[in-house]
DONULO-340952 format. One line per 5 residues: their letters; for each residue y, z, x of C-alpha. Coordinates in Angstrom, 1 decimal, always signed. Layout:
A) Y:Z:X | ...
END
This chain:
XXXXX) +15.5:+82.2:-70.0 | +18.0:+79.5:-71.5 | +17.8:+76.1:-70.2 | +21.5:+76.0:-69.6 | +21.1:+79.3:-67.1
XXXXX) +19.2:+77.5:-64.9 | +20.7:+74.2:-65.0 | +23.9:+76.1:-63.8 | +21.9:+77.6:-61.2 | +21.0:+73.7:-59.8
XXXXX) +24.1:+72.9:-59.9 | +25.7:+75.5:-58.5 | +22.7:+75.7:-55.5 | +23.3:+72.0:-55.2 | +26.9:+72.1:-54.9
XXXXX) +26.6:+74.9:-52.0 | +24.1:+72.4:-50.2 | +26.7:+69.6:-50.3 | +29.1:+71.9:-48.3 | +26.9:+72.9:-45.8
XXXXX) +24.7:+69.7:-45.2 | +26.2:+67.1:-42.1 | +26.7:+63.6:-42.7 | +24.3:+61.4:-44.2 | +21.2:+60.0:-41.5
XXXXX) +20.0:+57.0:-42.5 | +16.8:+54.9:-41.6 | +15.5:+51.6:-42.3 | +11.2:+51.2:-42.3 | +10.0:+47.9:-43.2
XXXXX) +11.4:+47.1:-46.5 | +12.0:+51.1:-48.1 | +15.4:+52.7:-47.1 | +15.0:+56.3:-46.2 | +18.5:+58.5:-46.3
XXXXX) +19.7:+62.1:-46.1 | +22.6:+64.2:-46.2 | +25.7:+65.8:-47.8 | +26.7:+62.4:-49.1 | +24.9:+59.6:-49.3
XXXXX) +26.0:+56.1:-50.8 | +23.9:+53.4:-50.6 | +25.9:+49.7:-51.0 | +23.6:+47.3:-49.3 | +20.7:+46.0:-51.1
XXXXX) +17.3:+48.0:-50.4 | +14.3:+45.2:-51.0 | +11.6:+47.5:-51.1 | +11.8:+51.6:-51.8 | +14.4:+53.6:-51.9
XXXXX) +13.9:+57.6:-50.7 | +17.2:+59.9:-50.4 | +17.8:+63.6:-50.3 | +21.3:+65.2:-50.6 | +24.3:+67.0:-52.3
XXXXX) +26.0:+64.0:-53.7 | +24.4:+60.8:-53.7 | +25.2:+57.1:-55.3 | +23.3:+54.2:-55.3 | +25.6:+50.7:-56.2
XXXXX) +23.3:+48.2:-54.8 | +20.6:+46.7:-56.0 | +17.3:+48.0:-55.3 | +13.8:+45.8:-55.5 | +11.0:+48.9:-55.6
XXXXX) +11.0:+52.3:-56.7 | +13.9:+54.4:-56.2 | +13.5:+58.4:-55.6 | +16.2:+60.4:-55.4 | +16.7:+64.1:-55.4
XXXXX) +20.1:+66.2:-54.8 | +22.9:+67.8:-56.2 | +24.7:+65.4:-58.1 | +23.3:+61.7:-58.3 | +24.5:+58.4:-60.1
XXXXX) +22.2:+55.3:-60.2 | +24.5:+52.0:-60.6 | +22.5:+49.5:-58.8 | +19.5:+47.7:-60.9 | +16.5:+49.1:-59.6
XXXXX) +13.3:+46.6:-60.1 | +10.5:+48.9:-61.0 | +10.7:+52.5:-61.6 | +13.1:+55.7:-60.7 | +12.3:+59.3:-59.7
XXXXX) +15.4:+61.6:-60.3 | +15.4:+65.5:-59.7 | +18.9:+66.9:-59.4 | +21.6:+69.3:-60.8 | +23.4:+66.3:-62.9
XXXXX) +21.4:+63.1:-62.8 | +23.5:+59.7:-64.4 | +22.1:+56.7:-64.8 | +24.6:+53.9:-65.2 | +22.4:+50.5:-64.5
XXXXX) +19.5:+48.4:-65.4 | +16.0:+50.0:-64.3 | +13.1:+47.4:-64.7 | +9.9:+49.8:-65.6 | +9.9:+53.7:-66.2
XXXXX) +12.3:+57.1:-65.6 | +11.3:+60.4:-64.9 | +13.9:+62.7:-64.6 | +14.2:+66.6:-64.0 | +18.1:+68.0:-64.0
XXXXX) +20.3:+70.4:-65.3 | +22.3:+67.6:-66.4 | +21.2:+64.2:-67.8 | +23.2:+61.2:-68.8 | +22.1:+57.7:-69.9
XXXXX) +25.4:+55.4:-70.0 | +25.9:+52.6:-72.3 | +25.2:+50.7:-69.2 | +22.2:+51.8:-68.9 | +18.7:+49.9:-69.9
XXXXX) +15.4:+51.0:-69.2 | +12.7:+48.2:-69.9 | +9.5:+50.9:-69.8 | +9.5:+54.2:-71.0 | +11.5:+57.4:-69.8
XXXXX) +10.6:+60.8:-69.8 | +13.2:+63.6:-69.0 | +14.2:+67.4:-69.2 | +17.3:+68.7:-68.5 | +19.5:+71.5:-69.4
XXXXX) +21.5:+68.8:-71.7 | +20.6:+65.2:-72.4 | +22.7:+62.7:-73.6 | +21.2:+59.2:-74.1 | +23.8:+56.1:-74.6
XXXXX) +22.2:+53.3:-73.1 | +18.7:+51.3:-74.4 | +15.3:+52.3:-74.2 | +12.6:+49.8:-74.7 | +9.9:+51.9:-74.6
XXXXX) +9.0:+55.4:-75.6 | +11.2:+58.5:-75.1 | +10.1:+61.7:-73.9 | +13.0:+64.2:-74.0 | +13.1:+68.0:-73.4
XXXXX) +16.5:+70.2:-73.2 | +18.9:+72.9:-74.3 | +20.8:+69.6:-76.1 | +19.4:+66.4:-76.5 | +21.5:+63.9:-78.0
XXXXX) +20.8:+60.5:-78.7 | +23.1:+57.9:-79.1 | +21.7:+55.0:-78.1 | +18.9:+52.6:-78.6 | +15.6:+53.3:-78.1
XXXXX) +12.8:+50.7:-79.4 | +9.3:+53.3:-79.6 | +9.0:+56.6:-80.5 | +10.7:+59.3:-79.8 | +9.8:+62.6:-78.7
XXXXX) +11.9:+65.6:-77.9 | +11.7:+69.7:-77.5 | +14.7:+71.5:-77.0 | +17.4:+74.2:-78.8 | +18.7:+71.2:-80.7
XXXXX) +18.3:+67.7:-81.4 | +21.1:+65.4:-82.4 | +20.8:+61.6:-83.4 | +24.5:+60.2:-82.8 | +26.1:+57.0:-85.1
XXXXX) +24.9:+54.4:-83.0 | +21.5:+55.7:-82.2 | +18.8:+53.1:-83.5 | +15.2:+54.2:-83.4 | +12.4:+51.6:-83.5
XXXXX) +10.1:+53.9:-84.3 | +9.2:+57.6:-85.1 | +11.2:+60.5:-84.7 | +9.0:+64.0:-83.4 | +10.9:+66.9:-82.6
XXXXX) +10.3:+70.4:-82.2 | +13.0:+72.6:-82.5 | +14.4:+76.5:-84.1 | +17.2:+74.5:-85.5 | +16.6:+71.4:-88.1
XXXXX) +17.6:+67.7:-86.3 | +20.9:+66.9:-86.6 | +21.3:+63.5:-88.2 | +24.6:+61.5:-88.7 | +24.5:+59.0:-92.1
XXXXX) +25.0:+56.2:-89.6 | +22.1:+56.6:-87.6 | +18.7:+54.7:-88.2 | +15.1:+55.7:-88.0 | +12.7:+53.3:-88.4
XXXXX) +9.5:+55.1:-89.1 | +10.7:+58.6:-90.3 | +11.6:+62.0:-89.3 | +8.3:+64.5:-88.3 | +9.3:+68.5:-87.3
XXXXX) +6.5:+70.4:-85.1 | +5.6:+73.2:-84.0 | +7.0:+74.7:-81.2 | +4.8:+75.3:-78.2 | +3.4:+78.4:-77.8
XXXXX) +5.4:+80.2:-73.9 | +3.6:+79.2:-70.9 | +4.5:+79.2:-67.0 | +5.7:+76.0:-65.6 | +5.8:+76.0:-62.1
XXXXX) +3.6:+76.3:-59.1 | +3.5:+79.5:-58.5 | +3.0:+81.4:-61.9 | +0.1:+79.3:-63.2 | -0.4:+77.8:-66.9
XXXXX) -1.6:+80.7:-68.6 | -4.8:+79.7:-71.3 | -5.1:+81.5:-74.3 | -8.0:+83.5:-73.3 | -6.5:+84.4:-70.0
XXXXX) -5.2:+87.7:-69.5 | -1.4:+87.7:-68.5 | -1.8:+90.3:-65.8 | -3.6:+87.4:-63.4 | -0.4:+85.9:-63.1
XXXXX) +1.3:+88.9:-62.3 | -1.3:+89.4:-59.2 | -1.0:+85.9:-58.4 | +3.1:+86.1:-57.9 | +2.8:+89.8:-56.3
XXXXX) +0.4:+88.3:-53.7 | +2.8:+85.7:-52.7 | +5.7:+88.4:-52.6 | +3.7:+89.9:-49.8 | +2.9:+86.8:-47.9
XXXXX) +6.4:+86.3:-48.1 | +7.4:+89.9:-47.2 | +4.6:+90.2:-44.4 | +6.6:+86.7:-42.9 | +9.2:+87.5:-42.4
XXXXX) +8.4:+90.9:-40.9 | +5.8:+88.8:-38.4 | +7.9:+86.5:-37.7 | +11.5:+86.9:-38.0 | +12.8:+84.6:-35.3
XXXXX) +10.8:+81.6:-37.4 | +12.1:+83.1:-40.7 | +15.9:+82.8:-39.1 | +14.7:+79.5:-38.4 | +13.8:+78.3:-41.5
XXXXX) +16.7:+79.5:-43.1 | +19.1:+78.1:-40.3 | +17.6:+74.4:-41.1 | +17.5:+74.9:-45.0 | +21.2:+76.1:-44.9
XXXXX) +22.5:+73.7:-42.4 | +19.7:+70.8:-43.2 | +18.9:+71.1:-46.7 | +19.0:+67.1:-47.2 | +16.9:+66.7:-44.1
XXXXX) +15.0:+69.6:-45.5 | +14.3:+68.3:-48.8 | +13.5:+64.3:-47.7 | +11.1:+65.2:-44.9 | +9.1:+67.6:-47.5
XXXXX) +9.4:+64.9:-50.1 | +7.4:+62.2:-47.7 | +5.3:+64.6:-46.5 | +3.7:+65.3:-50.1 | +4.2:+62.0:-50.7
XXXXX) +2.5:+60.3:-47.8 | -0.6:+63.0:-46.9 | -2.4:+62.4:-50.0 | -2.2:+58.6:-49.7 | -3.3:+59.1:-46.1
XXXXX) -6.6:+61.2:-46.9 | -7.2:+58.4:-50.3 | -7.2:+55.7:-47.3 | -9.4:+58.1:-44.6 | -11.9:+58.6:-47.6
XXXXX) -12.8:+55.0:-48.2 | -14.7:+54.4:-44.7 | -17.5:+56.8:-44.4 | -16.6:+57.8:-40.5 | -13.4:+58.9:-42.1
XXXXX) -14.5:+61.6:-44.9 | -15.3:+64.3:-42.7 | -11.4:+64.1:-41.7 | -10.0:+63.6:-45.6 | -11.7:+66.4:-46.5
XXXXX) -9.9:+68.4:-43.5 | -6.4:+66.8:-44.5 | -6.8:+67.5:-47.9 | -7.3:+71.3:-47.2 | -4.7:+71.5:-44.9
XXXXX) -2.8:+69.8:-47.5 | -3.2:+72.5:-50.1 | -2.3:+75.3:-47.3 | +0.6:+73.0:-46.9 | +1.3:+73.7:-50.5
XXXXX) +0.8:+77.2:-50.4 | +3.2:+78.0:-47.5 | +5.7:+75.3:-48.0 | +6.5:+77.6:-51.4 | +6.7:+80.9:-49.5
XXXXX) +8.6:+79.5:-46.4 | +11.2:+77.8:-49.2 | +11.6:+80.9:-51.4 | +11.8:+83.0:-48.2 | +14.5:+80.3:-47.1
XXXXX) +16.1:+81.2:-49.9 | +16.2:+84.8:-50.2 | +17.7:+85.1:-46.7 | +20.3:+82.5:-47.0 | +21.2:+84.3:-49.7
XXXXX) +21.4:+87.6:-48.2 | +23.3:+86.2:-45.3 | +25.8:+85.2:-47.6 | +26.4:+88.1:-49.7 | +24.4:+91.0:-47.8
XXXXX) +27.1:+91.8:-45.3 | +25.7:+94.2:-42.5 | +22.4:+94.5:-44.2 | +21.9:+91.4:-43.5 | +20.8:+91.8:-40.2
XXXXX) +18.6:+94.6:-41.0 | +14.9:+94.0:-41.5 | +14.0:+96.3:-44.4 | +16.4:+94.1:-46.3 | +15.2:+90.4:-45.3
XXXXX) +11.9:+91.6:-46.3 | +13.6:+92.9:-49.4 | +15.2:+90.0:-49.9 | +12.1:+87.1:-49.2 | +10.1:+89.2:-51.7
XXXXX) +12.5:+89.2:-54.1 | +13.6:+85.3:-54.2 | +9.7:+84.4:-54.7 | +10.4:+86.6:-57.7 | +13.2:+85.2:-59.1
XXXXX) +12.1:+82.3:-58.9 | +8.6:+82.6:-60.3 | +10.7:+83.8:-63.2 | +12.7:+81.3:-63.7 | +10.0:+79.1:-63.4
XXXXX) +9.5:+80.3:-66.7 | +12.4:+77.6:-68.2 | +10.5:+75.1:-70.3 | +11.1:+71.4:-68.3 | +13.2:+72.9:-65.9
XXXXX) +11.0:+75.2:-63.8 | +9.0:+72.5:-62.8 | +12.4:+70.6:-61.1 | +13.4:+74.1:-59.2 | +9.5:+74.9:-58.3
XXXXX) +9.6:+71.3:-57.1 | +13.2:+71.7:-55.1 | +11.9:+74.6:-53.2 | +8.4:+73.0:-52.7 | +10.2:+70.0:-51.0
XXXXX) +12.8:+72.5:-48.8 | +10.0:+74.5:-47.9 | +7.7:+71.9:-46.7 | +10.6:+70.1:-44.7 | +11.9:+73.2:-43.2
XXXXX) +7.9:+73.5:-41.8 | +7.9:+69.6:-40.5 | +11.6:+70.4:-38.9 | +9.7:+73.3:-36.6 | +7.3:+71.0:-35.2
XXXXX) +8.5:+70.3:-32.1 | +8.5:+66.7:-31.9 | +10.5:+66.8:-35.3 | +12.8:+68.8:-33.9 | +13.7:+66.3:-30.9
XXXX) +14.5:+63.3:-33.1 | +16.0:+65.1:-36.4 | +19.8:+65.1:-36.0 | +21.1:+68.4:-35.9
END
């Protein structure tokens, strides 16, 4: 599986989301700055966090916290004061961010604008870096090309590495790569060049698990065919909440993917706070397993999602059949445990579905369902 495969597969799911999800919902709590939807453009300052989930989204203001951001396509203008999250089909970073950047897209751009004062660790399909890195870089890719500034070392595993005219390294260059570094006479590296081995092929997402040396492959096999049959024995359960899921992930997907993202977010945090008084373990330790259910059924229900949506789309008549939905939710656990497979990728489409799945489960409930727009 080419990295470039996939990242066209982001992009082109994330384009189809844009189309399909309503106008952007907004919602202010405390400080943090919650948004979702098709577009979503944030202008005014945010002083705290920033959390938003959609098929285009741009962010020109200022923001004081953390920003975390995942969608389609998303551009980062405004100075952000500590960190930034990014997970997206084509992720561009045009502004000042004060600490660190962790980014997961098919498409990764650092502007000249850009200027990261911690370190920054990415994988994309292609990465081009412009701007100035004060720390480390950590860079993973079909293409990576730097042309920028980066003070610390640099790391980077991809098909091919390519240090630009202008790019200035502070420190050491490690790459590992099938094809020697590509190096223009203009380009300077301050503590040398060092080629590595290539990592040995290994799963990368949550549902085919890392496999260890001394682990026979089959296990992962069983593991993914067990959740084809959850999947499978869903929908053919419960078809009406199958329709449902797929309803809210087609028509909701930004709703879908923010509500999922605070739910992972905010139980863990919840059961760390319920553990430190003693009357409060007992109910941690319950949170914490239904967390990991959580875990386990928010990937089915979003593979599932999927599958359906995309037999809806492309099934014509047997579409409505239930031989083929079954077919169908079976198969797009599949597909995607195999794609999963992309080095740096898989991780960013395992997390996608993760987050669609688990808001598509929090969108049942039925007080969600009363104050979620529709």
């Amino acid at each position: 599986m080419r990295p470039s495969f996939l990242a066209t597969l982001l992009m082109a799911l994330a384009a189809g989301a844009s189309a399909q999800t309503p106008p952007a919902t907004e919602r202010q709590v405390g400080d943090d700055h919650f948004a979702a939807g098709g577009r979503v453009r944030v202008v005014e300052p945010v002083a705290g966090d920033l959390f938003a989930a959609g098929g285009r989204i741009e962010v020109d203001a200022p923001v004081g916290g953390d920003v975390l951001l995942a969608g389609g396509q998303l551009r980062l203008r405004g100075a952000v004061g500590r960190s930034a999250y990014l997970a997206g089909g084509q992720v561009t970073l045009d502004g000042p961010v004060g600490h660190n950047v962790r980014i997961g897209a098919g498409r990764i751009e650092f502007t000249r604008n850009a200027q990261v004062d911690g370190n920054v660790s990415v994988g994309g399909g292609s990465v081009r870096l412009e701007g100035t890195v004060k720390g480390y870089l950590q860079a993973g890719g079909g293409h990576v090309l730097i042309d920028g500034r980066v003070d610390g070392d640099v790391t980077s595993t991809g098909g091919s590495v390519e240090l630009g005219p202008n790019a200035r390294l502070g420190g050491r260059l490690r790459y590992a790569s099938r094809d020697d570094v590509q190096i223009d006479p203009a380009a300077q590296v301050a503590s040398g060049v060092e080629r590595l081995a290539l990592p040995a092929g290994r799963a990368a997402s949550g549902v085919v698990a890392p496999q260890r040396p001394d682990e026979p492959r089959g296990l992962n096999l069983v593991w993914t065919a067990g959740l084809m049959l959850l999947a499978a024995a869903l929908v053919a359960s419960a078809p009406g909440f199958s329709a449902s899921i797929t309803k809210d992930l087609a028509g909701r997907t930004g709703l879908s993917l923010l509500s999922g993202f605070v739910v992972l977010v905010c139980v863990p945090v919840a059961a760390l706070v319920l553990a430190i008084t003693l009357i409060g373990i007992p109910i941690a330790l319950l949170v914490i397993a239904a967390y990991f259910a959580l875990l386990l059924g928010g990937y089915v229900v979003g593979a599932l999602g999927v599958g359906l949506a995309l037999l809806e789309r492309f099934g014509g008549e047997r579409a409505a059949r239930q031989g083929w939905q079954v077919a169908a939710a079976a198969g797009a656990v599949l597909l995607i445990a195999w794609l999963g497979l992309a080095p740096w990728l898989g991780p960013a489409l395992a997390a996608l579905v993760l987050c669609g799945g688990v808001g598509a489960i929090v969108l049942q409930l039925p007080a969600a369902r009363r104050i979620a727009p529709r």
